[in-house]
C-alpha positions in Angstrom: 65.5 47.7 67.9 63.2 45.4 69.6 64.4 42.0 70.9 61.8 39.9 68.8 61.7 40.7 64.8 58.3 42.2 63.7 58.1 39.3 60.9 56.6 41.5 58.1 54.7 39.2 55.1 57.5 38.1 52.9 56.0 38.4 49.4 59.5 37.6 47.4 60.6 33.8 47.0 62.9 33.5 49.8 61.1 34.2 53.3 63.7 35.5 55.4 63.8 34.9 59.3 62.4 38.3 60.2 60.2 37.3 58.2 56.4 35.8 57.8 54.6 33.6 55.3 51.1 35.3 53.9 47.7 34.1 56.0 47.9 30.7 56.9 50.7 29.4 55.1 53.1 28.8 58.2 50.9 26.1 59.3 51.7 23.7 56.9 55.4 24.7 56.9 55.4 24.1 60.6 54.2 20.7 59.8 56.6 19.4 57.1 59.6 20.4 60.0 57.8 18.6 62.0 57.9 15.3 60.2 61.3 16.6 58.9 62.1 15.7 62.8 60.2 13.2 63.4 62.1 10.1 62.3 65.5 11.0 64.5 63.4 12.2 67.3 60.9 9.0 67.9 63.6 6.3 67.1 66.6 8.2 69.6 64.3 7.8 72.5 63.0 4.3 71.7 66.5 2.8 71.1 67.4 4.3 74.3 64.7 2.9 76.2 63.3 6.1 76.7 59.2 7.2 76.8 59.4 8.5 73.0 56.3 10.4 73.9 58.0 12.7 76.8 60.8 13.1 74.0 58.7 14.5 71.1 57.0 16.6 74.5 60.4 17.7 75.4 61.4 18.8 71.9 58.8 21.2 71.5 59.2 23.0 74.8 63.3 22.8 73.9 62.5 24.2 70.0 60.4 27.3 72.2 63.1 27.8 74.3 65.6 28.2 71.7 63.2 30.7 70.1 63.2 32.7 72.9 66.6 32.8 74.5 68.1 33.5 70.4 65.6 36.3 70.2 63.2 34.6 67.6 66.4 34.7 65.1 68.0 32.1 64.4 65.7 29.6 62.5 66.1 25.9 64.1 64.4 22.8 65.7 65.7 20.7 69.2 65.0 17.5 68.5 66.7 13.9 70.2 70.5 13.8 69.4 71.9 10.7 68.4 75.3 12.0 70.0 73.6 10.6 73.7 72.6 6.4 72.5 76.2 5.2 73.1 76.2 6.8 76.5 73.4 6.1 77.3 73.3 2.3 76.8 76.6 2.4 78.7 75.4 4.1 81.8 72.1 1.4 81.1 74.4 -1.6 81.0 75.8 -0.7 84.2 74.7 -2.9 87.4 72.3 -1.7 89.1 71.4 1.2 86.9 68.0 3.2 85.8 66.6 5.7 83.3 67.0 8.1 86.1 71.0 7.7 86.2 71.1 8.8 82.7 68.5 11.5 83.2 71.4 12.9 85.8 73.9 12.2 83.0 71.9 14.3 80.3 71.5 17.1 83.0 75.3 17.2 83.7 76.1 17.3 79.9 73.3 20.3 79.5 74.8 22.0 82.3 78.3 22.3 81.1 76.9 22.8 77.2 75.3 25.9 78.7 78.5 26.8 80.8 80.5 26.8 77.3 77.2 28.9 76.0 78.1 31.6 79.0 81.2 31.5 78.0 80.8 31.9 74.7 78.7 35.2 75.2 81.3 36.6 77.2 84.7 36.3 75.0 83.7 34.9 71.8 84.0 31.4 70.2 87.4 31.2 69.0 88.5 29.4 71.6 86.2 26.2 70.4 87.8 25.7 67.2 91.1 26.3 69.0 90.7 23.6 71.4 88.4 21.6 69.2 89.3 21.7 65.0 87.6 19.1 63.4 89.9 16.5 63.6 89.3 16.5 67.1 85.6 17.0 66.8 85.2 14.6 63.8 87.2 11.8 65.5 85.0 12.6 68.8 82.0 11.6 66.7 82.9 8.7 64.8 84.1 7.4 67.7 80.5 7.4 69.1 78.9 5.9 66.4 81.7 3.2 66.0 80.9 2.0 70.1 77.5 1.8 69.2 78.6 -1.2 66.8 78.1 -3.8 69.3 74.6 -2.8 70.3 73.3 -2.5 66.8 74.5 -6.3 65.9 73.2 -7.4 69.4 69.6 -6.2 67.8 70.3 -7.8 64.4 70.9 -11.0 65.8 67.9 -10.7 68.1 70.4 -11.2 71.3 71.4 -14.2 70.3 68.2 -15.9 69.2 67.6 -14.5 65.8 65.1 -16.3 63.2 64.8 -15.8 59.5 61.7 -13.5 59.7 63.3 -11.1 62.4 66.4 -10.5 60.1 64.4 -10.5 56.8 62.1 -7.5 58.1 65.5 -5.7 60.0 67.7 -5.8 56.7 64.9 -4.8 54.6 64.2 -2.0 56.7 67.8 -0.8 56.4 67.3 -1.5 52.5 64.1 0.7 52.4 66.5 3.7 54.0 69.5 3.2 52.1 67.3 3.1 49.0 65.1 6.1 49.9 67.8 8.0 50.8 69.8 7.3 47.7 66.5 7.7 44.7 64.1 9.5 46.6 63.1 13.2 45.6 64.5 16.1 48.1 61.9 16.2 50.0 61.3 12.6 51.2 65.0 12.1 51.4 64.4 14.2 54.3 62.2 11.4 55.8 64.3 8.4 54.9 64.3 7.4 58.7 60.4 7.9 59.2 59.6 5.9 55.7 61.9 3.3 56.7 60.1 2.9 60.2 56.6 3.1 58.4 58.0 0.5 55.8 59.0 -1.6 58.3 56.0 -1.4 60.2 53.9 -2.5 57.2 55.8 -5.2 56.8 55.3 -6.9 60.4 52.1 -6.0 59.8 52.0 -8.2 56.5 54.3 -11.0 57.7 52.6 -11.1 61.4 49.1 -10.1 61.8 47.9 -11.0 58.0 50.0 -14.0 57.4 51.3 -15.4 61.0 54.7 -15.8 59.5 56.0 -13.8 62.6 54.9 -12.3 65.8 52.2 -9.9 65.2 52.0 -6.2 66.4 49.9 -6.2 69.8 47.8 -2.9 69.6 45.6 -3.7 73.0 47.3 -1.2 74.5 46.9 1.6 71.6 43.3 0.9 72.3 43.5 1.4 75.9 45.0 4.8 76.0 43.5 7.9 76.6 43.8 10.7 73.7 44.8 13.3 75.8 46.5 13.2 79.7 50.4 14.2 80.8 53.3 12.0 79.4 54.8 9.9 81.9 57.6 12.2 83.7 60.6 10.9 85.4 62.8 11.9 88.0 66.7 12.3 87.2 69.5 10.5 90.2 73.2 11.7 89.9 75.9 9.6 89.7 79.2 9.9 89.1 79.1 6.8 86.9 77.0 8.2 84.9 78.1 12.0 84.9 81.5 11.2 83.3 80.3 8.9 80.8 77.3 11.1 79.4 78.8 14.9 80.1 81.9 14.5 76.8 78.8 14.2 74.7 78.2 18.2 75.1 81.8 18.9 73.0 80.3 17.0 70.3 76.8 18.7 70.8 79.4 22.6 70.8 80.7 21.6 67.3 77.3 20.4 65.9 75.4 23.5 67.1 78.1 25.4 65.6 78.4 24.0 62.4 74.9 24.3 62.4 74.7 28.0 62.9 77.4 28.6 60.2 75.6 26.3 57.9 72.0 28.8 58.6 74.0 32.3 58.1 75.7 30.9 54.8 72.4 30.0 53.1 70.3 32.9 54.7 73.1 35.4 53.5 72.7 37.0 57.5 75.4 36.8 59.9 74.4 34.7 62.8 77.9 34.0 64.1 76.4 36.6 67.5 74.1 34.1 68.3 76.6 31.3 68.5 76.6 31.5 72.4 73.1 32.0 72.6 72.5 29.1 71.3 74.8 26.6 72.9 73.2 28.3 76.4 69.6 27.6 74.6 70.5 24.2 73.4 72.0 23.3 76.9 69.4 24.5 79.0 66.9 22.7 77.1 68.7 19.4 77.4 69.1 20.2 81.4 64.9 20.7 81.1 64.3 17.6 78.7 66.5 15.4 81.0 64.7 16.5 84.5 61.6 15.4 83.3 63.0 11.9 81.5 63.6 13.2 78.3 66.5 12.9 75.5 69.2 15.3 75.0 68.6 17.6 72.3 70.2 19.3 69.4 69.8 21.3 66.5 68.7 19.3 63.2 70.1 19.4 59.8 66.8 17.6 58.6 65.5 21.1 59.4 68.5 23.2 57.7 67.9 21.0 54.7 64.0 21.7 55.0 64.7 25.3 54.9 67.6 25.0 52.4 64.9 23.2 50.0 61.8 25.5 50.3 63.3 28.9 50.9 61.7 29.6 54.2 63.5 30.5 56.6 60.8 32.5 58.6 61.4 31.5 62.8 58.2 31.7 63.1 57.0 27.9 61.6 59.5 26.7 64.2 57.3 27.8 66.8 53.7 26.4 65.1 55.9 23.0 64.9 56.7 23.4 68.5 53.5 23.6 69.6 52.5 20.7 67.6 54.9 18.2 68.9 54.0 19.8 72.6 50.4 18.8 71.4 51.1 15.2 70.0 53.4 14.6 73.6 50.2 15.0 75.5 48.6 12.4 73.4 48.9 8.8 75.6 47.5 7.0 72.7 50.3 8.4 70.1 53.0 7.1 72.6 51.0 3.9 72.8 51.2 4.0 69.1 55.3 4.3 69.2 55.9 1.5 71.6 54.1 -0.7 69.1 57.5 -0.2 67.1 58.4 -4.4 66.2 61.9 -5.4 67.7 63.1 -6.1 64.2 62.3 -2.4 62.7 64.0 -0.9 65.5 67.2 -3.1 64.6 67.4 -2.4 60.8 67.2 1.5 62.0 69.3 0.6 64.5 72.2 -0.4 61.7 71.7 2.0 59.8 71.5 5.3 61.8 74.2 4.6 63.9 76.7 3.5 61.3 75.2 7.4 59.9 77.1 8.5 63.3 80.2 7.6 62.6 80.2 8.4 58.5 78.1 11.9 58.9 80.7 12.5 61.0 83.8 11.7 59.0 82.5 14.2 56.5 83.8 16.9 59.2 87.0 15.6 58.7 86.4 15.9 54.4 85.0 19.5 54.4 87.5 20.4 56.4 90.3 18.9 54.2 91.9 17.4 58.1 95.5 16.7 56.3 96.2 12.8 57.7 99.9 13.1 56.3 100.3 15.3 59.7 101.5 12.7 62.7 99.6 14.9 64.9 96.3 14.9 63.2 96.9 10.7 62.3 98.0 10.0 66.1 95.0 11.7 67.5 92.3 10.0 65.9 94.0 7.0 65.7 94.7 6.3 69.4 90.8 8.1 69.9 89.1 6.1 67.7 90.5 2.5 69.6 89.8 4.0 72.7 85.9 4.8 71.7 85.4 1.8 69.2 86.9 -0.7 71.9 85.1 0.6 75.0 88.4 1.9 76.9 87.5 2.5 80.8 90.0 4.4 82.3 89.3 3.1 86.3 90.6 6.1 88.7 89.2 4.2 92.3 86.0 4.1 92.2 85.9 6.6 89.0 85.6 5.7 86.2 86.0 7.2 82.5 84.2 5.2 79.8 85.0 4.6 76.0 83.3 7.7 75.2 85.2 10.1 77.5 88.4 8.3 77.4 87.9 8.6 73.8 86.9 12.6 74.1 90.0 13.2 76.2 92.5 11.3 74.6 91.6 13.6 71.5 91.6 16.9 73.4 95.1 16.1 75.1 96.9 14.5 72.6 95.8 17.6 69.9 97.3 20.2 71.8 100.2 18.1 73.0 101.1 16.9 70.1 101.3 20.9 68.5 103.5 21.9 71.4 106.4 23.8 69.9 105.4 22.9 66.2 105.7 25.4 63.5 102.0 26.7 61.9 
């Protein structure tokens, strides 16, 4: 058996991994997971202050490595996880700090995501769902996107100085998502984040460069750039400070990657569940790449999954043509000029809306997995968690310190297992 499938022309209605659409038909497949992407990928960088350009570079080169290290089998996209804002813009609104602490943050958090991956290969992943059920890993999540409450009203109220235009175009913009989202067909339901950015868009361009009702969109700069030359690379510093606030992300990154997996083997009818550590050591190296050149971390999408789940291909080879697409569009200066053009008050109706997503996509862990709240143990632990991650708990050790995320992340851990210590089943 060779390590890469032979992807044979599928000719039935379902393309199946091993499998390859007829002529040129995985061109435009690779494209629609592209855009499928596209939305959660541009806007995780930008909120984070990150070159969005590098990021879409960095998720292609991440997708390719997945490809490779899964042995062109398990169907899936790395784009920029949302699981890293919070941390991020805590490490940022430290004194004295840079993109390059973080970039040492993301690095730290790949490298013990691909640590898990190792160990994963070596004794199975039972252990995960031992040491993190969902109520651990659903409480982990929603306390992310609960301490990322703060920073999205800080960008609806324009830090302080908001006017009626700036919150008109941000509330409309989380309209156009919620409404998308809600009465839009399958497929651009998909999109909802990238049509709300584009509606946004049109609207500052209305309100500001037609009308003058509002700053208008400056694209000087857009004309400047070149079409094609290197994004701009950074170089990562390690800090402590930023180590222990960023690395707790890669538990939440373990239980999305494997719900993910799970998800792809139930609606492909294959068993991937051996590629389970394969791809937490894919998904964490590619995060350890991204980061050293000053990208996001990444993560499997389930805009992807639902791409697939909605058109019946499953073949891994459009992954790779979308790869190499957003490789293609990361060496484009003018595309990131294009991106940084974004208007403050788009970014802070996406802002509302995708990260109160966080915290609710992730309290559907704790639904599918009927998590029984009667249970003190279950109650306790995501209670006492989700104070410690919505408040912004630093645990101060000397000069270490444990921010709302991690104390959040461990106080769920610890107080789990404790809490089950000489309890009956």
């Amino acid at each position: 058996m060779s390590y890469f499938p032979r992807w044979r022309v599928g000719t039935g209605a379902v393309i199946m991994p091993n499998e390859r659409l007829p002529g040129a038909g995985s061109v435009p497949m690779g494209i629609q997971h592209l855009l499928a992407m596209s939305g959660s990928t541009i806007v995780a960088p930008i909120l984070m202050g990150f070159d969005p350009n590098v990021a879409v570079f960095f998720s292609g080169i991440g997708t390719l490595l997945f490809f490779i290290l899964t042995a062109g089998r398990v169907p899936s996209y790395l784009g920029s996880s949302f699981a890293f804002i919070a941390v991020v813009l805590a490490v940022l609104g430290q004194e004295g700090a840079t993109i390059a602490h973080a970039l040492g943050g993301i690095i730290a958090c790949g490298a013990l995501y691909a640590l898990i991956g190792l160990v994963v290969m070596a004794v199975g992943y039972g252990w995960v769902e031992k040491l993190m059920p969902p109520v651990v890993t659903g409480t982990i999540g929603i306390a992310i996107g609960l301490n990322l409450a703060p920073v999205a009203v800080d960008q609806l109220n324009a830090f302080g100085s908001p006017t009626p235009s700036h919150l008109t175009v941000a509330l409309l913009t989380v309209l156009c998502m919620a409404m998308v989202s809600c009465y839009g067909h399958s497929r651009t339901r998909r999109l909802s984040v990238l049509l709300a950015l584009i509606f946004g868009y049109a609207l500052v361009l209305v309100l500001g460069n037609v009308l003058g009702l509002m700053p208008a969109i400056d694209f000087s700069n857009v004309a400047a750039a070149a079409w094609f030359g290197l994004p701009h690379f950074q170089t990562p510093e390690f800090h402590w400070s930023a180590i222990t606030l960023i690395a707790p992300v890669a538990i939440v990154l373990v239980a999305e990657n494997l719900g993910h997996i799970k998800a792809l083997g139930a609606i492909t009818g294959q068993d991937m569940d051996r590629y389970i550590g394969r791809g937490f050591l894919a998904d964490g190296l590619a995060t350890m790449v991204a980061g050293s050149g000053g990208g996001t971390g990444v993560t499997t999408y389930a805009e992807n999954i639902g791409v697939m789940a909605m058109t019946k291909v499953y073949s891994t080879l459009v992954f790779v043509i979308a790869a190499f697409v957003a490789i293609l569009l990361g060496l484009s200066p003018k595309f990131g000029a294009l991106l940084q053009t974004i208007p403050a008050p788009v970014l802070a109706g996406l802002s509302v809306a995708v990260f109160g997503l966080i915290a609710s996509a992730m309290a559907r862990i704790w639904i599918e997995n009927r998590v029984d709240f009667s249970d003190p143990r279950n109650l306790f632990t995501a209670g006492i968690a989700l104070i410690f991650g919505a408040g912004d708990f630093t645990l101060h050790l000397g000069d270490f310190a444990l921010g709302g995320i991690g104390t959040s992340t461990l106080a769920a851990l610890l107080l789990y297992q404790l809490l089950g210590i000489g309890r009956k089943a």
